[in-house]
C-alpha positions as CSV (number, residue, x, y, z in Angstrom):
1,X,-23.1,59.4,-17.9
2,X,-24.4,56.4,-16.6
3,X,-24.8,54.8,-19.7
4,X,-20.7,55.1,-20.0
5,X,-20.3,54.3,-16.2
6,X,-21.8,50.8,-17.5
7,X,-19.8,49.8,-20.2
8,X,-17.0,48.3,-18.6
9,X,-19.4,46.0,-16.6
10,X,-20.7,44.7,-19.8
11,X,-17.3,44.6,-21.3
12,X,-16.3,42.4,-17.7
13,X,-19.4,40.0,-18.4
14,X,-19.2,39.5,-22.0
15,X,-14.9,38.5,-21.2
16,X,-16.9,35.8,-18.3
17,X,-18.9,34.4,-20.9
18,X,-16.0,33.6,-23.4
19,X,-13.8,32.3,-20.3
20,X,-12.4,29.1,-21.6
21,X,-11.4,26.5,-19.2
22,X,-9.1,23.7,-19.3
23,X,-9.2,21.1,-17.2
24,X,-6.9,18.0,-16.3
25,X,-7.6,15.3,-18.5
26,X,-7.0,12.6,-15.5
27,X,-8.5,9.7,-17.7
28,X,-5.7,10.1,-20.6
29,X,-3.4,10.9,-18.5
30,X,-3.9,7.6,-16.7
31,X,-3.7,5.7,-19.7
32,X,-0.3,7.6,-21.0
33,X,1.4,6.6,-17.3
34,X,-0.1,2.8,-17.9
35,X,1.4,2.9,-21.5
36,X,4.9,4.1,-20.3
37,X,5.1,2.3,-16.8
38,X,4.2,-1.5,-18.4
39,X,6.9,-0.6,-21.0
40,X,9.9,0.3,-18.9
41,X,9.0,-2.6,-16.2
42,X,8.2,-5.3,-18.7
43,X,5.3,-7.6,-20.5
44,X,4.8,-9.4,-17.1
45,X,1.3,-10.2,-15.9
46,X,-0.1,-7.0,-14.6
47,X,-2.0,-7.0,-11.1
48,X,-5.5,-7.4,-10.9
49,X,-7.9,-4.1,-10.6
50,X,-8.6,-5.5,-7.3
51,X,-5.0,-5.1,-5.9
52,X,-5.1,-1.5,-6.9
53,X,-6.8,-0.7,-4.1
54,X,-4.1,-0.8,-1.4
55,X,-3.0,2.9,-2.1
56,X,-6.2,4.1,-1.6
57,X,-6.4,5.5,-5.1
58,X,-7.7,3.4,-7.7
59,X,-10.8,1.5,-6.9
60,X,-11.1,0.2,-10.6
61,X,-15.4,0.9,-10.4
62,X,-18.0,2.4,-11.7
63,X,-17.5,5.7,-10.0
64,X,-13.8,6.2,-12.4
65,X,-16.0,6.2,-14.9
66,X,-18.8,9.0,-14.0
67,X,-17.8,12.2,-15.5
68,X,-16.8,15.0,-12.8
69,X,-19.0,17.8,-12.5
70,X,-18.0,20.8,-13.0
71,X,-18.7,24.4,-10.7
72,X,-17.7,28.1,-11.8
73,X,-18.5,30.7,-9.5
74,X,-19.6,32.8,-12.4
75,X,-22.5,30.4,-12.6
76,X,-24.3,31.7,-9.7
77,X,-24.7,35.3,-11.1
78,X,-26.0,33.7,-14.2
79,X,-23.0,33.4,-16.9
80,X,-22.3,30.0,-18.0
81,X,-18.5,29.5,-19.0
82,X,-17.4,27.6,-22.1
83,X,-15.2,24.4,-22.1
84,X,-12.2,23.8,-24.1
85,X,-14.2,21.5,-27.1
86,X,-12.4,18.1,-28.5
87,X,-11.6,14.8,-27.3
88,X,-8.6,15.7,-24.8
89,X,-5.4,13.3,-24.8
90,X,-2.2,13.1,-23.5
91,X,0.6,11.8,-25.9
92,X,3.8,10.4,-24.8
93,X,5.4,9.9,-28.4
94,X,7.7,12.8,-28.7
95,X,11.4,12.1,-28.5
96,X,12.6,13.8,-25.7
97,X,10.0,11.1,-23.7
98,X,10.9,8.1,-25.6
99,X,14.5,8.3,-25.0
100,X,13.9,9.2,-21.2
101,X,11.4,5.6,-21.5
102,X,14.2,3.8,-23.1
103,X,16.9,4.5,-21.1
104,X,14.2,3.9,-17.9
105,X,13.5,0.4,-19.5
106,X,17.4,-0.6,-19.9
107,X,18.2,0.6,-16.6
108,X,15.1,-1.3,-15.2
109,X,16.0,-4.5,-16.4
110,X,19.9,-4.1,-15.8
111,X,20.1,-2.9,-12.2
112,X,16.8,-2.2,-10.6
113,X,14.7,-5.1,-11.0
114,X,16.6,-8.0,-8.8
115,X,16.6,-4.4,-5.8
116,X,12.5,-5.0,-6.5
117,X,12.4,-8.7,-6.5
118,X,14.9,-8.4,-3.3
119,X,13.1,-6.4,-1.2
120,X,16.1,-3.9,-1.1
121,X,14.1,-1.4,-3.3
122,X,10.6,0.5,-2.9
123,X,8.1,2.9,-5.1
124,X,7.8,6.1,-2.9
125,X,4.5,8.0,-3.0
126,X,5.7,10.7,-5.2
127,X,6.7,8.6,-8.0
128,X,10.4,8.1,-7.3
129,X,12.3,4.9,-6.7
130,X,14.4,4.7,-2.9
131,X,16.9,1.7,-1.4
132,X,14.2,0.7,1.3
133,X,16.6,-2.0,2.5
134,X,20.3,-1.8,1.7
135,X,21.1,-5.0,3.9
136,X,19.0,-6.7,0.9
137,X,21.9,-5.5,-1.5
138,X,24.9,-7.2,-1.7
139,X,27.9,-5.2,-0.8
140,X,29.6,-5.0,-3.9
141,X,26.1,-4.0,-5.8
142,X,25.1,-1.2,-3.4
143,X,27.5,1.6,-5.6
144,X,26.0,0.8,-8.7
145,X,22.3,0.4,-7.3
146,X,22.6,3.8,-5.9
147,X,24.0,4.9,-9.1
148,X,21.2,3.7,-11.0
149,X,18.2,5.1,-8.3
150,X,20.1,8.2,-8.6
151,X,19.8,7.9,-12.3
152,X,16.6,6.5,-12.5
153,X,14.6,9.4,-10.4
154,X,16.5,12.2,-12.3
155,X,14.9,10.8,-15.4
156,X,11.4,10.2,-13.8
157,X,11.5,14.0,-12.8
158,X,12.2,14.9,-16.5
159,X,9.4,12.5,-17.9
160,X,7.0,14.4,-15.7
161,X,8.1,17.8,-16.8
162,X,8.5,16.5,-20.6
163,X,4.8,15.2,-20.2
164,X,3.8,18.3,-19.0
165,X,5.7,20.7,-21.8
166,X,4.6,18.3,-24.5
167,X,0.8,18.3,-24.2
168,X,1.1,22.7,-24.3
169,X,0.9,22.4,-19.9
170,X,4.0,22.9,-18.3
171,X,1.7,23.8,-15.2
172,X,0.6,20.0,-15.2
173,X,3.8,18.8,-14.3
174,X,2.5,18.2,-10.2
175,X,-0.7,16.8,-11.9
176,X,1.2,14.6,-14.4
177,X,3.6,13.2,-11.7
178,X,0.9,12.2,-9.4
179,X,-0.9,9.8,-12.1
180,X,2.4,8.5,-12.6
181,X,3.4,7.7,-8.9
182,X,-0.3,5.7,-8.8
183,X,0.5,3.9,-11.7
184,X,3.9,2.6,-11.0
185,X,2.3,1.3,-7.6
186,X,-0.6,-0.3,-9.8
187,X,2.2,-2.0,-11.9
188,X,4.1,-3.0,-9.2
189,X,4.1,-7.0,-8.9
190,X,3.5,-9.3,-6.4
191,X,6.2,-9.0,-3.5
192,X,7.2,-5.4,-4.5
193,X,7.5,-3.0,-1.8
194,X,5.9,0.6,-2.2
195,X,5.0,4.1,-0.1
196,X,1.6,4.3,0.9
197,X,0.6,6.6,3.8
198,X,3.7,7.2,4.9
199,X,4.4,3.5,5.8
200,X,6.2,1.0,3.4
201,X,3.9,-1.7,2.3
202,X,4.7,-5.2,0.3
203,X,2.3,-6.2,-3.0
């Protein structure tokens, strides 16, 4: 009897061992937001790592680059999980995101740059776009400008999801949309106003 009363322990530790986890590839995801963020705002001179730093997120060193470690709890009881082998990446080349990226980078350049340059427009810390300023608009601009932020953040909320969905992780949608609020900060030029803290600050 007690040789049956032990099989499903054994049956519970041999389904530990072949546990596989996946993890947030935050590197490659950083690099997809970079790709699709320099695209829709334009071939302009990007920052310096240095000016990264005012969000409090990207410190550009050598600590980015040290792999994180990794804990299970099943470790202290002596089972040793397995990890999800390959190189991971994050791809951004489907069509659904492409045509989300080109109607980002027409709007950009049509209505939502000169609010930027202005001062009349900010990055929030979610990675949306707000009218920081209106007096900065004129008056017969602030319609359309609204128009396009409207526009503009209901198409970054679908790139997050598509970005998720794509890469077989809808659940990395939160994930995915924080890299990308970073990175449009990072991109942001000089004189841009953007969220950090909960206090508006200028590039």
């Amino acid at each position: 009897m007690k040789r049956w009363m032990g099989m499903p322990v054994a049956a519970l530790v041999l389904t530990a061992c072949v546990t596989i986890n996946v993890y947030f590839p935050a590197a490659e995801a950083k690099e997809a937001a970079k790709q699709f963020v320099e695209k829709v705002i334009g071939d302009e001179a990007q920052p310096r790592a240095s000016d990264q730093n005012d969000d409090g997120n990207d410190s550009g060193g050598m600590a980015s680059a040290l792999p994180a470690l990794r804990f299970d709890p099943l470790m202290l009881i002596g089972i040793a999980p397995a990890y999800a082998q390959g190189k991971p990446d994050i791809t951004i080349k489907t069509p659904a995101i492409q045509a989300i990226q080109a109607r980002m980078e027409s709007r950009f350049d049509a209505s939502l740059r000169a609010g930027f340059d202005s001062g009349a427009l900010g990055f929030t810390s979610d990675g949306l776009v707000v009218v920081r300023d209106a007096g900065k608009l004129g008056l017969k601009d602030r319609v359309a400008v609204n128009q396009a932020v409207a526009d503009d953040n209901r198409d970054r909320k679908a790139v997050y999801r598509e970005v998720a969905v794509a890469n077989g992780h809808p659940e990395w949608e939160a994930q995915i949309r924080g890299v990308f609020a970073k990175q449009w900060i990072a991109s942001a030029r000089s004189g841009w106003w953007y969220q950090s803290g909960g206090a508006w600050k200028q590039k």
